[in-house]
C-alpha positions as CSV (number, residue, x, y, z in Angstrom):
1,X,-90.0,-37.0,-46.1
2,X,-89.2,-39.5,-43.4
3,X,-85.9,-40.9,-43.2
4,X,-85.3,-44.5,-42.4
5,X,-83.3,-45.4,-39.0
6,X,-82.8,-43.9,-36.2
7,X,-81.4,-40.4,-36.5
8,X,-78.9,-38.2,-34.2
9,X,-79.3,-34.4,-34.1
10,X,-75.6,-33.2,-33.5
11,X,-74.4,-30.1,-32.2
12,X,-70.4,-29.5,-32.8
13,X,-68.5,-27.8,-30.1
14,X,-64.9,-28.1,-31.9
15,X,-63.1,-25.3,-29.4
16,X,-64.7,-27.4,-26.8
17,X,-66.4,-24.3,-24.9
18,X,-68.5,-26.2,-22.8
19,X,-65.7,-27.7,-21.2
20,X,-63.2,-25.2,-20.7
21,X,-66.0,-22.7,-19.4
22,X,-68.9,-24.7,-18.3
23,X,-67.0,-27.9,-16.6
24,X,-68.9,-30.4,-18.8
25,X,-67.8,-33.5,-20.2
26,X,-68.2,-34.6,-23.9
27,X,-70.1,-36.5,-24.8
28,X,-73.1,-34.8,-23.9
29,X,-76.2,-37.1,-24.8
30,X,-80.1,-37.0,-24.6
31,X,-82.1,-34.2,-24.3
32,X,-82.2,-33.3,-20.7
33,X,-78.4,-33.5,-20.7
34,X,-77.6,-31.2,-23.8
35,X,-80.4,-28.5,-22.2
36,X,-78.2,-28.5,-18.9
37,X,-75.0,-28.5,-21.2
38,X,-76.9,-25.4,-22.9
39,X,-78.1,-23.8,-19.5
40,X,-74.6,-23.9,-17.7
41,X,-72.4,-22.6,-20.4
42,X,-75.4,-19.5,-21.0
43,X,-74.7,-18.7,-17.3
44,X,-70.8,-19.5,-17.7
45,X,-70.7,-16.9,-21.0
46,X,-73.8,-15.5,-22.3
47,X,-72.3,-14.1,-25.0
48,X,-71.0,-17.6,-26.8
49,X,-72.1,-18.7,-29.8
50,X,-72.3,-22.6,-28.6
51,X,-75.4,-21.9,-26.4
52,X,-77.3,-21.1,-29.3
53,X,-76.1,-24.1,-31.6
54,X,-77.4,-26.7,-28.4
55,X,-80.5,-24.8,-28.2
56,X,-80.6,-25.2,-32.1
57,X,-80.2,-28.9,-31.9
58,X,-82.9,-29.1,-29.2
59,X,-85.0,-27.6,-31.4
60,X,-83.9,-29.5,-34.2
61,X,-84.7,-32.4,-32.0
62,X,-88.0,-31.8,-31.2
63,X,-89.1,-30.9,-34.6
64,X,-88.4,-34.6,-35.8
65,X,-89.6,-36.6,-32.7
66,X,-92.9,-34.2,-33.6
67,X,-93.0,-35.7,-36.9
68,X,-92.7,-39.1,-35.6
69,X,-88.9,-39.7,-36.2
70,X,-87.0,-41.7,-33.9
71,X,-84.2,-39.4,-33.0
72,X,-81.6,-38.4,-30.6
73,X,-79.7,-35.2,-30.0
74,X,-75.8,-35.4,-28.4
75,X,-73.2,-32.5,-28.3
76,X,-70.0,-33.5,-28.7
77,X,-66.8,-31.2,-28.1
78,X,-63.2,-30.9,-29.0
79,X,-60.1,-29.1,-27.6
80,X,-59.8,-25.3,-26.9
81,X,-56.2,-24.6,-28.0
82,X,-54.8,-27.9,-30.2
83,X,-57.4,-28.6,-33.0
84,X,-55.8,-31.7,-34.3
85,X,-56.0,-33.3,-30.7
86,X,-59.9,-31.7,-30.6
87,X,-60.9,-33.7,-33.7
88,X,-59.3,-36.5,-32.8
89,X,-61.4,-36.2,-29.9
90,X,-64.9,-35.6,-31.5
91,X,-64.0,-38.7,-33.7
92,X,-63.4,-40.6,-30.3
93,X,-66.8,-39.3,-29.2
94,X,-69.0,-39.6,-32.2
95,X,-68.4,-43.6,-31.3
96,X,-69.1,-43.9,-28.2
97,X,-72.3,-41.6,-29.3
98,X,-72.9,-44.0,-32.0
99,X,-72.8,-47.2,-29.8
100,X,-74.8,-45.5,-26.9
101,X,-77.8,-44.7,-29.2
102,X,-77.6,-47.0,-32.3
103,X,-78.2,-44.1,-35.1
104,X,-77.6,-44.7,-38.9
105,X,-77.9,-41.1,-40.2
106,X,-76.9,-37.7,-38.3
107,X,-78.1,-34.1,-38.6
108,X,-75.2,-31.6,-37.9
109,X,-76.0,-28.6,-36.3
110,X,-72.8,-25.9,-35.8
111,X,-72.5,-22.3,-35.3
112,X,-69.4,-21.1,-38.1
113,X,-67.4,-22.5,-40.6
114,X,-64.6,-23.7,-38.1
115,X,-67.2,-26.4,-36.8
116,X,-68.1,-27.3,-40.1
117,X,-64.1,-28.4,-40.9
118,X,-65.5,-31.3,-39.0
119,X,-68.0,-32.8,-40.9
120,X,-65.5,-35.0,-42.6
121,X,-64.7,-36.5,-39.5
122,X,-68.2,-37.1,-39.0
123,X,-68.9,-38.6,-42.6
124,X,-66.1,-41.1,-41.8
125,X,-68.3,-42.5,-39.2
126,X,-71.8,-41.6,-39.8
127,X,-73.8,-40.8,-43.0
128,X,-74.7,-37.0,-42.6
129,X,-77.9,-36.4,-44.0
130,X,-78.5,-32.4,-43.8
131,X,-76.1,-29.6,-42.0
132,X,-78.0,-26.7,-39.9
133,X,-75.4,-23.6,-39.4
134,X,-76.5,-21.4,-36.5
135,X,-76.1,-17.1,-37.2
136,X,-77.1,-15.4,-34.2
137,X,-78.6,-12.1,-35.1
138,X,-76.8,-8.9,-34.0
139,X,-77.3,-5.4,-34.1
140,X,-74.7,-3.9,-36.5
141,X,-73.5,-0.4,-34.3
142,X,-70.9,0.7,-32.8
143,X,-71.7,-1.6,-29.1
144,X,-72.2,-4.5,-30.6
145,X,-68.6,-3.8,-32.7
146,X,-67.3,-3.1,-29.5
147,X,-67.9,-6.5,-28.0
148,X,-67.5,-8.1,-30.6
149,X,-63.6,-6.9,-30.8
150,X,-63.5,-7.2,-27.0
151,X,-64.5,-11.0,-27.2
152,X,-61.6,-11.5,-30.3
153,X,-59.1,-10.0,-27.6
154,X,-59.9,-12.5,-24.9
155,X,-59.6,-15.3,-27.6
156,X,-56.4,-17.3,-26.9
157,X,-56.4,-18.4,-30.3
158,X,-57.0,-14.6,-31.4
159,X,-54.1,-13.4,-29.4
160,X,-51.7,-16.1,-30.4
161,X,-52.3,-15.3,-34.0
162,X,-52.1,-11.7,-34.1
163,X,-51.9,-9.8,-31.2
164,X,-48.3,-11.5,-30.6
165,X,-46.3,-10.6,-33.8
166,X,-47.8,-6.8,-33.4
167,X,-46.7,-6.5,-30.2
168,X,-43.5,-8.4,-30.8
169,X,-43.1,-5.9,-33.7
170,X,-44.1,-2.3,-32.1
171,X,-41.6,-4.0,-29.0
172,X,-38.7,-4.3,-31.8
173,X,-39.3,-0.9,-33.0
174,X,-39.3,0.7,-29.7
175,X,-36.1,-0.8,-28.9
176,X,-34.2,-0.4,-32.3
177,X,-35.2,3.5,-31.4
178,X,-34.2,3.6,-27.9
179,X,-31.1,1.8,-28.4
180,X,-29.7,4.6,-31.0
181,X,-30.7,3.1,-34.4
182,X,-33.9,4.6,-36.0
183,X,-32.9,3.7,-38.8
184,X,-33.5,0.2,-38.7
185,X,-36.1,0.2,-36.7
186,X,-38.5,-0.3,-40.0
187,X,-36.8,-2.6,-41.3
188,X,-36.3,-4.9,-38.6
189,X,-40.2,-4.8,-38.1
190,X,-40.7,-6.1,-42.0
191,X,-38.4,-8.6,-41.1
192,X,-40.1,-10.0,-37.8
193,X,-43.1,-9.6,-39.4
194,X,-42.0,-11.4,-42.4
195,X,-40.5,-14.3,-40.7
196,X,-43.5,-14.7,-39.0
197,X,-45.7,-14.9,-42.1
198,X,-43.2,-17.4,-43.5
199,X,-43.2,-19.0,-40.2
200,X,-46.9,-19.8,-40.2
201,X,-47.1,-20.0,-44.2
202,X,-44.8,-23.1,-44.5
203,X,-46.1,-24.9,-41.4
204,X,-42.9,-24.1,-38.6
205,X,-45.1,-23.9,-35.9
206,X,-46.2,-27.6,-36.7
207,X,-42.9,-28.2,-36.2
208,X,-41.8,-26.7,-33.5
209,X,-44.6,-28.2,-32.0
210,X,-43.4,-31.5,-32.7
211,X,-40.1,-30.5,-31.4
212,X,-41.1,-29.5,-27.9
213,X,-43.4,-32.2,-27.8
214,X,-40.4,-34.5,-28.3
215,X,-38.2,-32.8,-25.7
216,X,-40.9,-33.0,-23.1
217,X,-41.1,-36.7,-24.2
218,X,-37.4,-37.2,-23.8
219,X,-37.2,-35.9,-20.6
220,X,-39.7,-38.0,-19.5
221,X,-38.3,-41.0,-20.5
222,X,-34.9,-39.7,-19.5
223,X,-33.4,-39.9,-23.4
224,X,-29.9,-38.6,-23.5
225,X,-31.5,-36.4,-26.6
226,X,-33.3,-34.0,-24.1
227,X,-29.9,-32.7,-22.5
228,X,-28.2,-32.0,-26.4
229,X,-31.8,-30.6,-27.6
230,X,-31.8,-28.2,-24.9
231,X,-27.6,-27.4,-25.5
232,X,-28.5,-27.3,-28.8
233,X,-31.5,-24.6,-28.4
234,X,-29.3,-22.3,-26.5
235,X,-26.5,-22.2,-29.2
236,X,-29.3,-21.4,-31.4
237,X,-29.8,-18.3,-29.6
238,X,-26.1,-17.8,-29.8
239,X,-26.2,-17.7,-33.2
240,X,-29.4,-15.5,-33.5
241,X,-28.1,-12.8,-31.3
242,X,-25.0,-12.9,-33.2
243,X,-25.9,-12.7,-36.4
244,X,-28.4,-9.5,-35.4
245,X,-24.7,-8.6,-34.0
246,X,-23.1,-8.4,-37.1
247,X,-25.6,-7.0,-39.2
248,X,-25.3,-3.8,-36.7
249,X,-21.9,-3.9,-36.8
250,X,-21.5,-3.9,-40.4
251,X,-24.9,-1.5,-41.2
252,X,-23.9,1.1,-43.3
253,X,-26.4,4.4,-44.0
254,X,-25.4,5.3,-46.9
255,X,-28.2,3.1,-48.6
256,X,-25.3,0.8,-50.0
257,X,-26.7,-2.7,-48.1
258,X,-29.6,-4.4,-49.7
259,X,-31.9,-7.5,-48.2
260,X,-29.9,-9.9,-49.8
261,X,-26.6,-8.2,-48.0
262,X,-28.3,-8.2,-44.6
263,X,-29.6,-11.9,-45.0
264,X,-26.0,-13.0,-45.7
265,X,-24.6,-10.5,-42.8
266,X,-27.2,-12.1,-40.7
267,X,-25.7,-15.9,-41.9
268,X,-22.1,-14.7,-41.6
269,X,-22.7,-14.3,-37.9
270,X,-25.0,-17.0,-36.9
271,X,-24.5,-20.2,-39.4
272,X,-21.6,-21.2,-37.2
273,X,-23.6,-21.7,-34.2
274,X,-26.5,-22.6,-35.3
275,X,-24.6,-25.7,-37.0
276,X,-23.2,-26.0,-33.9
277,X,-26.6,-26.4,-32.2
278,X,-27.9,-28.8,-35.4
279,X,-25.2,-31.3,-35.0
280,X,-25.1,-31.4,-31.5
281,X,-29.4,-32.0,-31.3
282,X,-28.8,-34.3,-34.1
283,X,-26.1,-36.1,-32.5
284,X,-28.4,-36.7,-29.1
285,X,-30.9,-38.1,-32.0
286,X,-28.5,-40.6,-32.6
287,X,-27.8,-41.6,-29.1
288,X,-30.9,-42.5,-28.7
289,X,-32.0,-44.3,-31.5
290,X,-28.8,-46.1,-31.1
291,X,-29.8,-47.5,-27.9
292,X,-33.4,-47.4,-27.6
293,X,-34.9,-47.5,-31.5
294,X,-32.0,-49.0,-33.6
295,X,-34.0,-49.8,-36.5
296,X,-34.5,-46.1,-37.2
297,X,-30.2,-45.3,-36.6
298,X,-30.0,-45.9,-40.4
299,X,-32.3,-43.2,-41.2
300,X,-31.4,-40.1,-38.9
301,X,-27.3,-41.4,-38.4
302,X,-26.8,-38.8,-41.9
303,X,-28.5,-35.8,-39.7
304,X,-25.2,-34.3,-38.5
305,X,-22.9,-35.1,-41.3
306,X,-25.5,-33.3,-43.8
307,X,-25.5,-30.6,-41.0
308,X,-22.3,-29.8,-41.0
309,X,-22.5,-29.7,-44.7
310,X,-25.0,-27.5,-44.9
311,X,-23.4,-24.7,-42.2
312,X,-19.7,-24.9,-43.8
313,X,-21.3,-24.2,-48.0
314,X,-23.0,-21.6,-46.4
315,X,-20.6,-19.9,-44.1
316,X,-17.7,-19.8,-47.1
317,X,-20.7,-18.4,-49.5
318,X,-21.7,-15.8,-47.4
319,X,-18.3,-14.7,-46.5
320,X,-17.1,-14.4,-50.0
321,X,-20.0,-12.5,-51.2
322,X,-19.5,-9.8,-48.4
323,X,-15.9,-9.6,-49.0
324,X,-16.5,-8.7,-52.2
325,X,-19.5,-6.3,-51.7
326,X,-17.1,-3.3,-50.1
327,X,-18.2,-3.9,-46.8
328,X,-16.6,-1.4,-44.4
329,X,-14.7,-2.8,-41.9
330,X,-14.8,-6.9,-42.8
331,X,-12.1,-8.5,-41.7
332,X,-11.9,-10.6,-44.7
333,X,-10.5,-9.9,-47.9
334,X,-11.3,-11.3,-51.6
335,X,-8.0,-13.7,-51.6
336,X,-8.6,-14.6,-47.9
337,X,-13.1,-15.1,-48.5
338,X,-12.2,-16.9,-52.3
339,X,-10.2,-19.7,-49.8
340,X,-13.2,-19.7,-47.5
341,X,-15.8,-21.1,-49.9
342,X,-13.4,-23.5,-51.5
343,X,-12.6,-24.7,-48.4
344,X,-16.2,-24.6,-47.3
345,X,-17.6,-26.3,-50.4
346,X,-14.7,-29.0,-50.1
347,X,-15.6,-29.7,-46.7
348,X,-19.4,-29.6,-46.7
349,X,-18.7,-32.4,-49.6
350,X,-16.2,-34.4,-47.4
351,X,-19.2,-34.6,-45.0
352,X,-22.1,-35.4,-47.2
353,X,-20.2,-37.8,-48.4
354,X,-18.7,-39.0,-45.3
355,X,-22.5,-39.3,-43.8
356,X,-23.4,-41.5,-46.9
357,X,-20.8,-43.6,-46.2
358,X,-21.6,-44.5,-42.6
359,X,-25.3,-44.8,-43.3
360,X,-24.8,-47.5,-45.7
361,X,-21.8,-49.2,-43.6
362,X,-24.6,-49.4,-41.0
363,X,-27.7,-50.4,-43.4
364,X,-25.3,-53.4,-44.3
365,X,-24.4,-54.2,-40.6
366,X,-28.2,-54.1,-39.5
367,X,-29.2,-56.4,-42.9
368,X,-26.6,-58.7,-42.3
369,X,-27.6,-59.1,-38.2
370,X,-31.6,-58.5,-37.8
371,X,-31.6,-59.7,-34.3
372,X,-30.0,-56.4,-33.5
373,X,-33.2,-54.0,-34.5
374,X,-34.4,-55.8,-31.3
375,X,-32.9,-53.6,-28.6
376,X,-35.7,-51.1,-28.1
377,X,-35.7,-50.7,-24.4
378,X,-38.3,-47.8,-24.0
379,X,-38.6,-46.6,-20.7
């Protein structure tokens, strides 16, 4: 059955291999061009599965201009390392594909199931009318096993997502044996290993992506924010190190300390700090959108009055649950700890409620003079 229209044969390159190993740019449109494309990144990396996917559309190609279709074939490519900037890129492409050739309908062509993520991308700008998934045919012994983990290795993406925690988590062990305490060295691997699940489970590196994204941005624009994010990184640190500090220096071996007790060990140390480093970021935040973006100061002016909150509730709980958990050597009794969270309760109150306060003084102040959100002076 002939389809109506004029149709585009597309092969997917979403880690944009052609690129980072061949030197090509995307878009990469008409035959000749797509069998060059092919050609160079066969001699860059035999071995990748890409070259077989453009031959595949090539193929593809032919098969419908041989059937009297009129057709072209394109390859269009992402980003190697940051797939949300790579799609946003093959959606940039697919247009200028689109206006170049004129198709109505597309035939996708991609060698795994991460290329096929795309084809939503593609549906939002052209009809996709059949998808083509390219296997390559392997010999299943021992050699090809070999290369096939020696390729994974090489990955960037590979590495990032697995080789680093294991290494960061036979280095950890190592070190908890070398520096005289076996036996933690387990359990601290859980834990790294744990925090990086939950690190990857409920998005953090999303977000720390976004955060050094915004502190290269802020030093380029020379924000006041970039000189408090960076205080307020290395106070983070401060409080890390100490709270792995004080969870040595209260360890007992007697099998008395549970999880729960070494979290809140862990929080005893650090929470200071780190609030420390929160309010002081947050307060940079402020700066900023004081002077540059005033009609966002109403929204992140509660950031270190909620803070502070936050690091005072949680330094008086943790202290009164240790104090009463027969810890040996706390320097904290029951009488001294119960004082603690009262006052820590009380005070993380004062400043929630404080922060509430001076957000809506300042919503009323910017409702009552508008011509004041005007003073965005970006640099």
């Amino acid at each position: 059955m002939m389809v109506e229209g004029r149709t585009l044969v597309l092969s997917v390159d979403r880690d944009d291999d052609i690129g980072f190993k061949a030197s090509i740019e995307s878009p990469v449109i008409g035959r000749e061009a797509c069998l060059n494309a092919a050609t160079s990144l066969g001699l860059a990396d035999p071995e990748d599965s890409d070259v077989n996917a453009i031959f595949q559309a090539i193929k593809t190609y032919d098969e419908l201009k041989a059937a009297g279709e009129e057709v072209e074939v394109a390859v269009v490519s992402g980003n190697h390392l940051h797939m949300i900037e790579g799609d946003r890129r093959i959606a940039e492409h697919l247009e200028i594909v689109i206006k170049k050739t004129g198709v109505t309908n597309c035939v996708v062509v991609a060698d795994g199931a991460e290329d096929e993520f795309v084809i939503p991308i593609i549906q939002s700008k052209l009809p996709v009318s059949s998808i083509r998934r390219v296997i390559v045919s392997q010999i299943p012994n021992l050699e090809g096993t070999y290369y096939i983990i020696k390729k994974l290795l090489n990955d960037p993406k590979f590495s990032r997502i697995i080789l680093v925690p294991i290494g960061l988590a036979l280095l950890l062990y190592a070190g908890a044996n070398i520096f005289g305490y076996p036996q933690i060295a387990t359990i601290t691997v859980l834990g790294v290993i744990g925090l990086y699940l939950l690190y990857r489970g409920i998005g953090l590196d999303d977000w720390l992506r976004g955060f050094v994204n915004a502190l290269r941005i802020s030093l380029k624009r020379a924000r006041f924010s970039f000189v408090t994010y960076s205080a307020g990184i290395l106070l983070l640190i401060i409080g890390i190190v100490l709270g792995l500090m004080s969870i040595l220096e209260h360890y007992t071996s007697d099998g008395s300390f549970g999880p729960l007790l070494y979290i809140l060990t862990f929080v005893y140390g650090a929470v200071l700090w780190i609030t420390l480093g929160g309010v002081v970021a947050s307060i940079g935040i402020v700066v900023d959108n004081f002077f540059y973006e005033r009609e966002g100061l109403v929204r992140v002016i509660v950031f270190p009055f909620f803070i502070s909150a936050i690091g005072l509730m949680a330094y008086g709980a943790s202290t009164y649950v240790l104090s009463i958990s027969n810890i040996t050597d706390f320097p904290y009794t029951t009488e001294t700890a119960l004082r603690y969270i009262f006052y820590g309760i009380l005070g993380g109150l004062a400043c929630a409620i404080a922060g509430v306060a001076v957000q809506r003084y300042i919503n009323r102040k910017i409702t009552q003079n508008p011509q004041a959100n005007g003073t965005d002076v970006r640099a």
